[in-house]
N, C-alpha and C positions, 0 to 999 in steps of 0.2 A: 426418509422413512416411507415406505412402502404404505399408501392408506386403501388401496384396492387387492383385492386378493380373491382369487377363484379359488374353490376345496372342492375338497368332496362330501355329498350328502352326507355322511356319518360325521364326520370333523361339522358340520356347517350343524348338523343340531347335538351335538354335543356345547360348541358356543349357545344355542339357544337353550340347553335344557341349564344349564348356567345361569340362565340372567333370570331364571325361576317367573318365568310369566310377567318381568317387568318391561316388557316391549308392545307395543301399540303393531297391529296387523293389517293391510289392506289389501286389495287385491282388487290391480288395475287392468289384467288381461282381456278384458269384454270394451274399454276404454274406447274410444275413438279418439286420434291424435288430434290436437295435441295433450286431451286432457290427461293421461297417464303422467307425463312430465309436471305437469299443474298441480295435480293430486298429491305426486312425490313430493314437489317443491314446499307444496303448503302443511304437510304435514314433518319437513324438516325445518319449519320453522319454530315448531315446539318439540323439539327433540330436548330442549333444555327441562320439560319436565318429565321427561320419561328416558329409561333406559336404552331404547334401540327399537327401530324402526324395524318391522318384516314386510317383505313386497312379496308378490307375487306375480311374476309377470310374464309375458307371452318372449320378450326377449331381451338381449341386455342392454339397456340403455344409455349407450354410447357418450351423445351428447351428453346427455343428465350428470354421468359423470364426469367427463372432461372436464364439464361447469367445477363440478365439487373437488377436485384434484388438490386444490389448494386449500378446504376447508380441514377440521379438525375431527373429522369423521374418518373411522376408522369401517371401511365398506367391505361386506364376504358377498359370495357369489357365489351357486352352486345350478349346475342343470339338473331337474329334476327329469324330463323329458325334452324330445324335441318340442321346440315350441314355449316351452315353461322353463322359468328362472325362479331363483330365488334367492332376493337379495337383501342382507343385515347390513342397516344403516345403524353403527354405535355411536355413541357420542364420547368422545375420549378426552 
């Protein structure tokens, strides 16, 4: 099963206009490394009492995902600009 996936803006908030506001938002682009990865990680630690995680991020986080590859997270991915991501961590 495929748990990463790149879309396009429209498909990426159509998923969000879905989960009707039950996702937690942050936004790590101003971040200095390694805190962006720290920030994600600690706030997928309660992903069990919220619907799905939104980021905002300067680019796509390679690592961070690799790490997650094997978890139960079902991850979209969308460019908004160059520079800016935006990535739906669901809990599935």
């Amino acid at each position: 099963m495929e748990t990463q996936k790149i879309i396009s803006h429209i498909d990426f908030n159509k998923i969000l206009d879905g989960l009707s506001n039950t996702y937690k938002e942050i936004d790590v682009r101003e971040m200095e490394m390694p805190l962006p990865m720290i920030t994600i990680v600690k706030e997928l630690e309660n992903i069990t009492k919220i619907k799905a995680l939104l980021v905002h991020h300067h680019r796509i986080p390679q690592i961070l995902l690799n790490d997650l590859k094997d978890s139960n997270l079902k991850i979209y991915i969308t460019q908004i600009q160059e520079n800016y991501f935006q990535l739906l961590f669901l809990n599935s």
